[in-house]
N, C-alpha and C positions, 0 to 999 in steps of 0.2 A: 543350477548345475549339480547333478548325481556324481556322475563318473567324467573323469577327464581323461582321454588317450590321445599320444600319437597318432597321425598317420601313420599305413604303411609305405611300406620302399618304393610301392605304385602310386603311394598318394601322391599331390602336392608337395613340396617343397617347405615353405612356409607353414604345414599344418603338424609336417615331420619334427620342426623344433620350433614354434609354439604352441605346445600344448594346448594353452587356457582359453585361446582364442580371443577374439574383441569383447571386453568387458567393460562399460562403461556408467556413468554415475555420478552424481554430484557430494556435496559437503551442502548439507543444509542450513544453517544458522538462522535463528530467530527470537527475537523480542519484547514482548510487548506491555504496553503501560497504561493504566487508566487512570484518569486525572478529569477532574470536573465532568465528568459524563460523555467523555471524550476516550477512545482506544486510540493510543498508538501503536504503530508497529514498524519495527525495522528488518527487514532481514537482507542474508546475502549468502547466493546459491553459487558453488563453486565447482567447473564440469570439472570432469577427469575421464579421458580417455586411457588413459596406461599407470604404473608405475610412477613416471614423471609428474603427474598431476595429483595423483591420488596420495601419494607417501611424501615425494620430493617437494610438490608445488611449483614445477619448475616450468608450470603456463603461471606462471603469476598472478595478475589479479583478476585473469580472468572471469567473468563468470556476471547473475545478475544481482543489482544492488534496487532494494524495493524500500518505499514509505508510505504507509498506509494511515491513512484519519478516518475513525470511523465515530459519527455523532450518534448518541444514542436515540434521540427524540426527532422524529420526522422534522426537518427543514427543508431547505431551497436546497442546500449541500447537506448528504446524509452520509458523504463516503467520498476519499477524494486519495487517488491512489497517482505516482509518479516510478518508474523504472528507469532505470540507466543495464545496458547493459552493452558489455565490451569483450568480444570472443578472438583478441586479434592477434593476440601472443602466438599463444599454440606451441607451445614448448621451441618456440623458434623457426625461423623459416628455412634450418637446411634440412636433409634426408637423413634417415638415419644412419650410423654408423657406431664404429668401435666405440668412438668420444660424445656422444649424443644419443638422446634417445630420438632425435626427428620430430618433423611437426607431426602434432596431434590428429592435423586433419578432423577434426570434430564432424561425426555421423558416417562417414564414409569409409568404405571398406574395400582392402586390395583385392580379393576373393568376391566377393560376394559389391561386385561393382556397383549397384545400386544404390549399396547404404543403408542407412536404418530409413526405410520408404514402406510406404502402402500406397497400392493406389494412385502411383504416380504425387505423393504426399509427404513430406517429411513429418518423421514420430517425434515430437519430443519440440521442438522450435518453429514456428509457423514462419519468422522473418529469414531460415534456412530457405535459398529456392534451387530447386531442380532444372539442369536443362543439358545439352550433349555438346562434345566438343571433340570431333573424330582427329584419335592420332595425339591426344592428350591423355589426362589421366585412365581416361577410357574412353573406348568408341561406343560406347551404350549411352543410355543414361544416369546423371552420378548428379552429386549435389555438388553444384558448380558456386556455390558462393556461401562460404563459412565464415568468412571473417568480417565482421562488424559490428557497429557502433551505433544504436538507437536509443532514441529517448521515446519514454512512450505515459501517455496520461490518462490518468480514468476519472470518469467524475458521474456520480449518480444525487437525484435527488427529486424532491416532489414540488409541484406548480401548484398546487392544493389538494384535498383530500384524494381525492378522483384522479390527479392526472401527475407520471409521474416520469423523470426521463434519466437518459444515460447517455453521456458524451465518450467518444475514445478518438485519441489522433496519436498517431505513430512519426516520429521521424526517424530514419536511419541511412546510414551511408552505409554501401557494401562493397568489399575490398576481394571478393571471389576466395580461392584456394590457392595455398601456397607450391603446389606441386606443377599446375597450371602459369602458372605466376615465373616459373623459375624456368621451366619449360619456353615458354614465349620471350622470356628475358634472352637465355642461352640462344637463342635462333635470332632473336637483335628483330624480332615483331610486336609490335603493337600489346599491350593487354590491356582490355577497356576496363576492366577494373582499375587500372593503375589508381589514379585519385580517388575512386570512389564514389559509387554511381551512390546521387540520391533517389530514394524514393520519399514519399507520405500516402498516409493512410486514414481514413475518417470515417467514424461513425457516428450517427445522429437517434436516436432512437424515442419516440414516446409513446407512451401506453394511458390509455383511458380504461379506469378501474370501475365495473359495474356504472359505465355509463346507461344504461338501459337496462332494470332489473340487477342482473345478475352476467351480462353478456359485457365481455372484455375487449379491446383493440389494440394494436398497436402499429406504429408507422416507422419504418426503419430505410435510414438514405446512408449507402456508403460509398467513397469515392476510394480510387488510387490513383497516383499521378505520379511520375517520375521518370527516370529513365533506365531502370531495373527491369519494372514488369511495364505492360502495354497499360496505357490508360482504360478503366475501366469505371461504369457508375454501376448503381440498382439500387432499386425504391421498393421496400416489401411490407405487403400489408395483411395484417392476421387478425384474425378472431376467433376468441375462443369463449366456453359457457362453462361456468362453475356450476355443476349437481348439487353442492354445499352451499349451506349458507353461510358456514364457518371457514372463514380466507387458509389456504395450504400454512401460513406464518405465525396463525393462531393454533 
């Protein structure tokens, strides 16, 4: 940001007395320790949509919490990563007002309804999803589900010299938006988020290293399943040829 101005007296409403506009951002914290040829590492990334988060912390503990083992010396397990992360606070679920600063609403925007999106894509959180809900927060489309609670797990490592893999599986529960949430309450209807839709997520991945020469492979299966997004598989297979004789690592 260069310059910050008002609206004029034609513009918008909300653009005439916020200034600064939607500014958002985390707190990063990190860690890390080496110990018998072993890295650890702890961190813990804290969002902030407004004032309330960013100065107050008054989304609380919002945000994600990581552990990371990384083994120096090629094994079975070279890297073995676990996430927690919990976006459910949001500085509270009422509106804003005089006494409150409102939910956070995390990625989404009163103006500019779509959000932090490309491409029908949320920027910034992959376990955010997109989808429309006419006569709610908006009648376009907005990121309909902000608030949750996943576990998520990585794990990479080598089968012998040649062959070498990566596991990832996701769990999380999603509790939607609080705007939507409070909306559908006040009208005494239904919200499918109320409990909290689960999903899971899995990745399978291995790679054959100069199996043949100098020519590489890899086979990749991922599933989703749940009741968030629609069931979905796919099985992909790639090859590629290293010009060097010397690996990209070396």
């Amino acid at each position: 940001m260069v310059l910050g101005r008002s609206a004029s007296n034609s513009g918008y409403s909300g653009e005439q007395v916020n200034v600064l506009g939607n500014h958002l951002g985390i707190w990063d914290l990190s860690y890390s320790i080496e110990y018998i040829s072993k890295v650890y590492r702890f961190y813990y990334q804290h969002p902030f949509e407004d004032e309330s988060g960013a100065r107050w912390l008054l989304n609380r503990f919002d945000g994600l919490y990581g552990i990371e083992l990384v083994l120096e010396n090629d094994s079975y397990i070279n890297q073995f990563l676990y996430e927690y992360i919990n976006t459910m606070n949001q500085s509270g679920p009422e509106g804003a007002s005089d006494s409150t600063y409102g939910w956070d609403n995390y990625y989404n925007h009163y103006i500019y309804q779509s959000g932090w999106t490309y491409n029908n894509k949320v920027i910034g959180n992959p376990l955010f999803t997109l989808g429309s809900n006419k006569g709610s927060y908006s009648d376009g489309t907005y990121i309909v589900n902000n608030r949750i609670k996943a576990h998520h797990i990585g794990i990479t490592g080598n089968l012998s010299k040649k062959i070498d893999y990566k596991i990832l599986f996701t769990y999380s529960q999603n509790y939607g938006i609080f705007p939507d949430e409070a909306k559908l309450n006040k009208e005494n209807k239904l919200y499918r988020y109320e409990n909290g839709l689960i999903q899971r997520s899995g990745l399978i991945q291995i790679g054959f290293n100069n199996f043949f020469k100098q020519l590489n492979a890899q086979v990749s299966y991922g599933i989703d399943q749940g009741k968030l997004l629609a069931p979905s598989k796919a099985l992909l297979f790639s090859i590629s040829y290293n010009y060097s004789s010397v690996s990209a690592s070396k």
